[in-house]
Each structure stands twice: as structure tokens, then as C-alpha cells.
VOGU-3710 file (C-alpha; in Angstrom, 3 decimals, decimal comma):
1> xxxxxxxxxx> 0,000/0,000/0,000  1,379/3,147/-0,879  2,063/6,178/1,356  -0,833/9,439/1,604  0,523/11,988/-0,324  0,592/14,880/1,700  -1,818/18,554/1,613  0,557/20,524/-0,256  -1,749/23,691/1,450  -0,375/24,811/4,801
11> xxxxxxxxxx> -2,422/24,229/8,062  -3,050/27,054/10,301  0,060/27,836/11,812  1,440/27,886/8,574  -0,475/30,870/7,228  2,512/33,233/8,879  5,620/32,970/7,493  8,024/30,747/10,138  11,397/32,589/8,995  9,875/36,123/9,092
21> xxxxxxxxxx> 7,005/36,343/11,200  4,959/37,929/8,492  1,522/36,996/7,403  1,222/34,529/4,122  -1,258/36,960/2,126  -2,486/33,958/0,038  -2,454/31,360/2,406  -5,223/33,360/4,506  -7,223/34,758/1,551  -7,177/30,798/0,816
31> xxxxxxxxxx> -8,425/29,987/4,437  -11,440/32,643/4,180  -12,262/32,228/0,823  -12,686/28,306/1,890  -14,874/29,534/4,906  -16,967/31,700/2,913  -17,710/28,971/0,693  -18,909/27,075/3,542  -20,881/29,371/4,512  -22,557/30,315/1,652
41> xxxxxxxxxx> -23,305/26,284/1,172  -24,949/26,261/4,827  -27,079/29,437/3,662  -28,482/28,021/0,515  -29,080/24,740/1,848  -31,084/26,155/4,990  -32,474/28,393/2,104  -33,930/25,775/0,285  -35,134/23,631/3,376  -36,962/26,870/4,535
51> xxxxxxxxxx> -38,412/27,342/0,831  -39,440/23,318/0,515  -40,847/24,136/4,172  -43,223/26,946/3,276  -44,037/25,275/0,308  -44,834/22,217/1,972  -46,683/24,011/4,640  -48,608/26,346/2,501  -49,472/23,266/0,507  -50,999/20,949/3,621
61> xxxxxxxxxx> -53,015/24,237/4,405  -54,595/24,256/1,529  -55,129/20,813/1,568  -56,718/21,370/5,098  -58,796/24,330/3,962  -59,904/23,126/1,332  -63,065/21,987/3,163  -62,765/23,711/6,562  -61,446/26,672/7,966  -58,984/26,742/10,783
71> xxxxxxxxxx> -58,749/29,570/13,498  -61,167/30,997/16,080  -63,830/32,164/13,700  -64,682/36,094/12,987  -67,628/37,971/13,468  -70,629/37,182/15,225  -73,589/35,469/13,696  -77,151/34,504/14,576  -78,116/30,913/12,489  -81,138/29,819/13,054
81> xxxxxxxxxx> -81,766/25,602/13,245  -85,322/24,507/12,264  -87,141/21,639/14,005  -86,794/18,195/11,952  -83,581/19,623/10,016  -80,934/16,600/9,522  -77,500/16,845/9,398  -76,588/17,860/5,925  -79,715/20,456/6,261  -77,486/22,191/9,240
91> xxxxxxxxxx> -74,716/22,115/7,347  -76,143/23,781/4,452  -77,377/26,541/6,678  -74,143/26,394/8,333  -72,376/27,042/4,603  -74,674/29,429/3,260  -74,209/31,875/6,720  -70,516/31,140/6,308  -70,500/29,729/9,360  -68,374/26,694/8,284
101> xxxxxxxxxx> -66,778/26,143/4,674  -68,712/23,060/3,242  -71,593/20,508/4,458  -69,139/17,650/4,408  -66,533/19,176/6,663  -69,753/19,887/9,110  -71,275/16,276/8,246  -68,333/14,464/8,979  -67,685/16,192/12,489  -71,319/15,482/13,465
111> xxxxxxxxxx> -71,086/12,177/12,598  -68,314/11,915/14,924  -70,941/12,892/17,788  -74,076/11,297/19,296  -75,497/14,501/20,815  -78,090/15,713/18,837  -78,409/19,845/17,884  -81,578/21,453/19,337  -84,086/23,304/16,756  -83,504/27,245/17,575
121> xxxxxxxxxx> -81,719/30,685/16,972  -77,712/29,817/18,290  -74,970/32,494/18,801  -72,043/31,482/16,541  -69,477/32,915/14,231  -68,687/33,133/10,913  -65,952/31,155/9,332  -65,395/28,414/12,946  -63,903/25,096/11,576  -66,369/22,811/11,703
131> xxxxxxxxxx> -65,484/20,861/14,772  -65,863/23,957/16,564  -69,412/25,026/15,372  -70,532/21,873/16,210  -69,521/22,473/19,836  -71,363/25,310/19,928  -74,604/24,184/18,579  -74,235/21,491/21,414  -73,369/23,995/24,000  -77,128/25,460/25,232
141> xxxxxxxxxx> -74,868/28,545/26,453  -75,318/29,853/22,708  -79,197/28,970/22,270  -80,650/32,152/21,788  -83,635/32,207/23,802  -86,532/35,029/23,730  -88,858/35,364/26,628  -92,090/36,182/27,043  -93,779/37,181/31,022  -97,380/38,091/30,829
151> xxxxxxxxxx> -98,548/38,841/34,372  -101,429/38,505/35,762  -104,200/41,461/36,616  -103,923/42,800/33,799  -105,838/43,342/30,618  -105,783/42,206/26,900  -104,999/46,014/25,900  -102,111/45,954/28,812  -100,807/42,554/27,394  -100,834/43,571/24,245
161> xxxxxxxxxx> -97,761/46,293/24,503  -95,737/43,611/26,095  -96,222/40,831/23,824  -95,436/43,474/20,862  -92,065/44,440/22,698  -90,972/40,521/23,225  -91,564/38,734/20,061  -91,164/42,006/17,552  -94,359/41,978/16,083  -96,634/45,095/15,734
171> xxxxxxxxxx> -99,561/45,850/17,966  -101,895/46,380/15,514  -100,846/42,800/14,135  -102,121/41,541/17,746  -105,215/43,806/17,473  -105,943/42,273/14,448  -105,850/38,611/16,213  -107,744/40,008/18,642  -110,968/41,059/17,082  -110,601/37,899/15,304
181> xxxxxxxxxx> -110,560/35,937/18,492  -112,896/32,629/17,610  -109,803/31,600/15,123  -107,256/31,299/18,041  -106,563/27,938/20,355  -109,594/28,931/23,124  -111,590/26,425/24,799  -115,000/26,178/22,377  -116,972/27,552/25,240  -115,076/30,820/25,656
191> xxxxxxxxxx> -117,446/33,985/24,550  -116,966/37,612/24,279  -113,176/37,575/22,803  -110,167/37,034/24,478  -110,159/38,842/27,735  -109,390/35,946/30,595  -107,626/33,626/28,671  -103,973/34,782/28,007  -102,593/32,891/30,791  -100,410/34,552/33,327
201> xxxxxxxxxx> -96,909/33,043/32,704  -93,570/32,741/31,172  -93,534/31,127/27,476  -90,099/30,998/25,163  -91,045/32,684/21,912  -90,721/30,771/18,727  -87,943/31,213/16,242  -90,488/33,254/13,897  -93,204/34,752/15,900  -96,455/36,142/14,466
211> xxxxxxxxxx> -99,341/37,463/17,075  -101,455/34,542/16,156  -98,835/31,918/17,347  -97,824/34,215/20,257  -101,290/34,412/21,407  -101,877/31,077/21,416  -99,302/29,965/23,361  -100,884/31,818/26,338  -104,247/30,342/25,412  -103,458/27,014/24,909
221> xxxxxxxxxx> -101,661/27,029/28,097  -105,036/28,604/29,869  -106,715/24,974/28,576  -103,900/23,099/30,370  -104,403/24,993/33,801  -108,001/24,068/32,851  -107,847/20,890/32,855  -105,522/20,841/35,730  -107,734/22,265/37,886  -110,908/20,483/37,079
231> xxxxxxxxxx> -112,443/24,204/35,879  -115,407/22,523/34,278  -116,138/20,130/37,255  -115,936/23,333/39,892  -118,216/25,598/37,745  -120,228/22,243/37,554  -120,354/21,600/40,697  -121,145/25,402/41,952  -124,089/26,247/39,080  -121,765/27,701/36,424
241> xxxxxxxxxx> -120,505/27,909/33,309  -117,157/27,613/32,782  -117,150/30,481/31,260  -119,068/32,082/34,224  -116,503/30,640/36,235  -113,351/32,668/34,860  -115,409/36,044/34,929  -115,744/35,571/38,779  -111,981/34,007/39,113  -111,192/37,022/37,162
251> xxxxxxxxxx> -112,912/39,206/39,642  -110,612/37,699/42,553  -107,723/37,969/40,670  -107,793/42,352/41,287  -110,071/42,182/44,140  -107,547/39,925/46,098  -104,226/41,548/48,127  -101,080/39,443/48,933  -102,919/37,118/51,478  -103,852/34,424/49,726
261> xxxxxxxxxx> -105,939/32,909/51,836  -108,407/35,977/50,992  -108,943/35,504/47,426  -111,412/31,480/48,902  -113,092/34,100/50,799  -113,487/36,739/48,351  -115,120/34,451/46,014  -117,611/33,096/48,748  -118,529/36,497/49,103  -119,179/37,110/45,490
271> xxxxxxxxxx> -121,932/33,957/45,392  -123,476/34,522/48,575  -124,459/37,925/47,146  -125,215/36,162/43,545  -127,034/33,703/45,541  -129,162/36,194/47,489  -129,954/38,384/44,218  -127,541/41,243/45,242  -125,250/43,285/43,225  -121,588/42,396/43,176
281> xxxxxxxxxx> -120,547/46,035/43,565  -117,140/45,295/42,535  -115,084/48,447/42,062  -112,627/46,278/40,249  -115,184/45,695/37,486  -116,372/49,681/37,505  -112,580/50,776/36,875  -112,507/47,833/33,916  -115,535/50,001/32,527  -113,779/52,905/33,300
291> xxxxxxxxxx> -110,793/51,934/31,366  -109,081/52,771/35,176  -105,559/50,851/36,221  -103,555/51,980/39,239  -106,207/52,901/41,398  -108,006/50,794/44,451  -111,618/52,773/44,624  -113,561/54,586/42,241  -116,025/57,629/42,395  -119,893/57,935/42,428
301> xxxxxxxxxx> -119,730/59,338/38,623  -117,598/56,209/37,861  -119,836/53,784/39,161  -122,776/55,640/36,721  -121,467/54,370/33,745  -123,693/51,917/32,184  -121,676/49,271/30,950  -122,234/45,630/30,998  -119,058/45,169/33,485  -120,368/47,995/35,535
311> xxxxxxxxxx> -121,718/45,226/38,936  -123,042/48,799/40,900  -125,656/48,690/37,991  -126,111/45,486/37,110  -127,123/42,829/39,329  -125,114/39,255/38,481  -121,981/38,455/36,922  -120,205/41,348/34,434  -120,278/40,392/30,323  -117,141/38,987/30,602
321> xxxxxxxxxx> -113,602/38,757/32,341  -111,947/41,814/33,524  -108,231/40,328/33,835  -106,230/37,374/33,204  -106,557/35,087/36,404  -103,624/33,333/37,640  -103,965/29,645/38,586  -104,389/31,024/42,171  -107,773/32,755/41,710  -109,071/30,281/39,124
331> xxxxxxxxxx> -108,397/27,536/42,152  -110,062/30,143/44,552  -113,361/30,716/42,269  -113,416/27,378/41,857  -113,353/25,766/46,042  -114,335/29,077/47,851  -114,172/29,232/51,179  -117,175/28,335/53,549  -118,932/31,239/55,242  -121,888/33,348/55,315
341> xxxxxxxxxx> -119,856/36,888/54,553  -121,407/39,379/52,299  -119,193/41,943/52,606  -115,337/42,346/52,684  -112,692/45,675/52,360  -109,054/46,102/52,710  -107,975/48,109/55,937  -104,551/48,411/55,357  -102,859/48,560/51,065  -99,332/48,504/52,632
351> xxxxxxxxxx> -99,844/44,480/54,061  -103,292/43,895/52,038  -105,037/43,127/55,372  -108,759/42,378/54,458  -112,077/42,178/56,908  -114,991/39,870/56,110  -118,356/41,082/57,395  -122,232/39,157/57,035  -123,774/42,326/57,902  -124,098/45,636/56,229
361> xxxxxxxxxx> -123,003/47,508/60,068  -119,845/45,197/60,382  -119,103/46,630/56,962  -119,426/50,186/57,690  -117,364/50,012/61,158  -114,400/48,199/58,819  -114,705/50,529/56,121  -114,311/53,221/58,688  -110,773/51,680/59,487  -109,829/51,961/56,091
371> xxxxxxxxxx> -110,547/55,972/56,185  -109,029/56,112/59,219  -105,697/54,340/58,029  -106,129/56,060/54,692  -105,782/59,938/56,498  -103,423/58,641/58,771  -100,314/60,167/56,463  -99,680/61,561/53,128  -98,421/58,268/51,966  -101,707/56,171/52,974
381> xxxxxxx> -104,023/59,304/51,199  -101,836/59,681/48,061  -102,031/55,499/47,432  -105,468/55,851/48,525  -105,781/58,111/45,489  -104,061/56,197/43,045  -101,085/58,301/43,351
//
């Protein structure tokens, strides 16, 4: 085996001159220029690993967008999900609100899942991949969800204003539904419109309310409580109609304070005086005449009016309702209390405190506490007034 031939270049410590100390000019041009070319070799092959890189990154992104976006999402949108819609049906809504980029990105994700998405308006945002608007139509945190609270003691035209402000629709659209009353969900012996039968309670809108289908979501409800309470058997059982029976519950409902034992002794009071013949003398049903709210008592000119709801004129029960009764009062009207009373006043409109009286004299002494606690400051005489 023959010998290595030797570098003929000079190593390091070669590059200055051993005899006179000086630095080899060509030698060390030849050591940098080497280094540089190094260099320059590291640079364009970290170039070109950094190009093939990006290229092969920008490439798997568009491989992986090609059917789904990636991120967080942008703005906010409002997608509404109607009952009985399948899978590719949300994702076409999905698509078309550019919620997510295509139905199968969407499809295949909820196929993934078991839970099933809930029919209604959802909170979202546009552009989610699809995996994450899935999530969110799952979450019930972004179920939009619009209320409705009708209260009770108060009228049709009172309701009216805040059914308008919760579902959107115009008054006059519920006006409308309201003279045209025998087309709505009301038990078929209801008479005289719709006064009485929007039930007192909470209801969630629907996704695309009109007054017709807001309306009858209070009505139909009304039937329930109905049925619930055995209305027809109690107006049976007492000599009414149903019908009859909701005008007196109705009655209760604003004659009654906060003690709710009253309003089973209100309503015995109200037949024992239809029993006997006797007017009602409601002030509750003069102030419905009166188109009155806010205010306890009414005047002598006020109880003139003749109106068919007007009980200081007209002996029996008024033409119709005055209110919507709560379950309360139609359970009240329906097992009154037993007692001979005739009579009965409030005495004190801070705690509702009511007296029951069988005689006309144990009337007048408690009505004579009521004055007295009604002059007994500013405050008593200004609610006394209505103020």
C-alpha cells in the first residue's frame, strides 16, 4: 500500500511565514475564501429547506382548507336551526351563513358525535372550523332564547304592549288577532273575545313569531291549567258555566291583596251575594268600565257608567272577564271558602289586610278603618288616590 501523499496547502500555523514572522497573504485569503464557501453552502441549503418548508406548509393548508377553515372564527352570527332539520340540512345553513366552509366538513364532524343539535336561533361565528361550530350548537350557552312574562291582573290592551315588545311583532298585528278571536286555540266555550284567557306566565317565543302563534301559546296554556284544575267540574259543581266561572276568578284575581288565603273568601262572598240576588258592587269591574288601572276605589260618577261590566248597575256576573286570572284565583273561584260573609274591604294597602263582614253595620265600622288608616299620612291618602 502506498504512502498518503501529503496537503501541499499549509495548516493554520502555517499561514505566517516561520522565517519572518509575516503573514502569508495567500495562504489566509485561501483559508477565508474556503470559509466563505462554507458558509454560503450552509445558507443556501437552509435556504432551500426553509423554501421546501413553506411550500410544503402552505401546501398541507390548503389541503386542510380546502373543506374547513382553521382559526377561532370572525364575526358574530345569529343561524337559526329549524325543528326536523338533519345533518346535511345544518350544514347547508351552516355554509350558506358562512359559518363553516362546506356541508361535508360539518357532516363528517357530526357524525363523529351522538349529541343531537336542538331546533332554535344559536350564537355562533362566521368562518369556525367545523369541529368547533358543532360544539357550539351542542353547547345550550349559545341557544338564543326570547322570553315572554305576561302577568297577571292585567288586561288584553295591557298585554298587548308587552307581547309586541318581546316577540317584535306590531300591535296592531295583535289587534288584528284580537278582534278575530274565535280563530285562536280557546276552549269552544269561551265567549266575548279574548279577555281571561292569556294565561299569566312565562312562554319561550318561537324562532319566527307572528301574534297569532304568540297568542296562542298563552291560550293554549289557559286549557292546560283548565284541565288541571278540574275548571269545568268546579263551575259544575257550583251552578256555572265555565265560562261564568273565569269572569268571577277574574274578579278575585284584582279584588284579592297578597294574602292568599283571601282571594277562597273573596269568592264566597261574590256567590253569597249572587245567591241572594244582590249586586256584586265590585269596584274592580267599575274601573274595567272605566278603562281605570292603578287605582283601588272609584267615584260615584264612575260607578254611573252603564256598561255591561259595571256590577253597581247590574245585578249578576259582568259580560265577561276583567283580567287574566292566575292559577291562584281560578283555584279560589273554583273551592271558595265556607262562610256566610257578604261583605269584605281592605284596611290596610301597605300588608293587604282584608275584613270579612255578614252584615251591612260590620261593613261600615271596617270601612271606617280603612278611612281612618287612609288619612293617617300623606303616603296612605296619596295610594289611597291612586297616586
Amino acid at each position: 500500500m502506498s504512502e498518503p501523499t501529503s496537503d501541499p496547502r499549509p495548516t493554520p500555523d502555517q499561514v505566517r511565514d516561520p522565517e519572518s514572522g509575516k503573514v502569508n497573504q495567500k495562504e489566509l485569503w485561501y483559508k477565508i475564501r474556503s470559509g466563505l464557501a462554507v458558509t454560503l453552502s450552509l445558507v443556501v441549503l437552509l435556504g432551500g429547506g426553509f423554501f421546501i418548508f413553506s411550500k410544503a406548509q402552505a401546501a398541507w393548508m390548503d389541503f386542510r382548507t380546502a373543506e374547513d377553515y382553521v382559526g377561532e372564527g370572525g364575526e358574530a352570527v345569529v343561524v337559526v336551526i329549524p325543528k326536523g332539520a338533519t345533518v346535511s340540512k345544518i350544514g347547508e345553513i351552516l355554509v350558506e351563513a358562512d359559518v363553516v366552509k362546506s356541508t361535508k366538513a360539518f357532516t363528517k364532524a357530526a357524525q363523529a358525535s351522538t349529541a343531537s343539535i336542538q331546533a332554535g336561533q344559536y350564537n355562533l361565528r362566521k368562518q369556525l372550523p367545523a369541529e368547533t361550530a358543532l360544539s357550539m350548537l351542542l353547547d345550550k350557552a349559545n341557544l338564543v332564547r326570547n322570553w315572554l312574562t305576561l302577568k297577571e291582573g292585567r288586561t288584553i290592551d295591557q298585554q298587548i304592549s308587552v307581547m309586541a315588545k318581546a316577540s317584535g311583532v306590531p300591535a296592531a298585528d295583535f289587534k288584528k288577532a284580537y278582534k278575530d278571536w274565535k280563530s285562536l286555540e280557546l276552549p269552544t266555550w269561551a265567549k266575548n273575545g279574548l279577555e281571561g284567557f292569556l294565561f299569566p306566565e312565562t312562554y319561550q317565543l318561537p324562532d319566527k313569531p307572528t301574534a297569532t302563534s304568540v297568542i296562542n301559546l298563552a291560550t293554549e296554556h289557559f286549557s292546560a291549567v283548565a284541565e288541571s284544575t278540574s275548571l269545568l267540574q268546579s263551575a259544575d259543581q257550583l251552578g256555572l258555566s265555565p265560562y261564568e266561572l273565569v269572569v268571577l276568578a277574574s274578579i278575585v284575581e284584582k279584588e284579592a291583596g297578597p294574602n292568599e288565603g283571601d282571594r277562597a273568601k273573596i269568592a264566597r262572598v261574590f256567590l253569597n251575594r249572587l245567591d241572594k240576588g244582590m249586586k256584586l258592587q265590585s269596584d274592580a269591574t267599575v274601573a274595567y268600565a272605566n278603562g281605570i288601572t292603578g287605582r283601588v276605589f272609584t267615584t260615584e260618577a264612575e260607578r254611573q257608567l252603564d256598561s255591561k261590566w259595571n256590577t253597581y248597575l247590574y245585578k249578576g256576573l259582568p259580560k265577561g272577564p276583567i283580567t287574566s286570572p292566575s292559577k291562584k284565583s281560578l283555584e279560589a273561584a273554583g273551592n271558595p271558602a265556607a262562610g256566610d260573609w257578604l261583605f269584605f274591604t281592605v284596611v290596610n294597602l301597605d300588608t293587604g289586610e282584608t275584613l270579612f263582614a255578614n252584615t251591612a253595620s260590620e261593613h261600615q265600622a271596617n270601612t271606617q278603618k280603612l278611612q281612618q288608616w287612609c288619612m293617617a299620612s300623606q303616603a296612605n291618602r296619596d295610594t289611597c288616590n291612586g297616586k
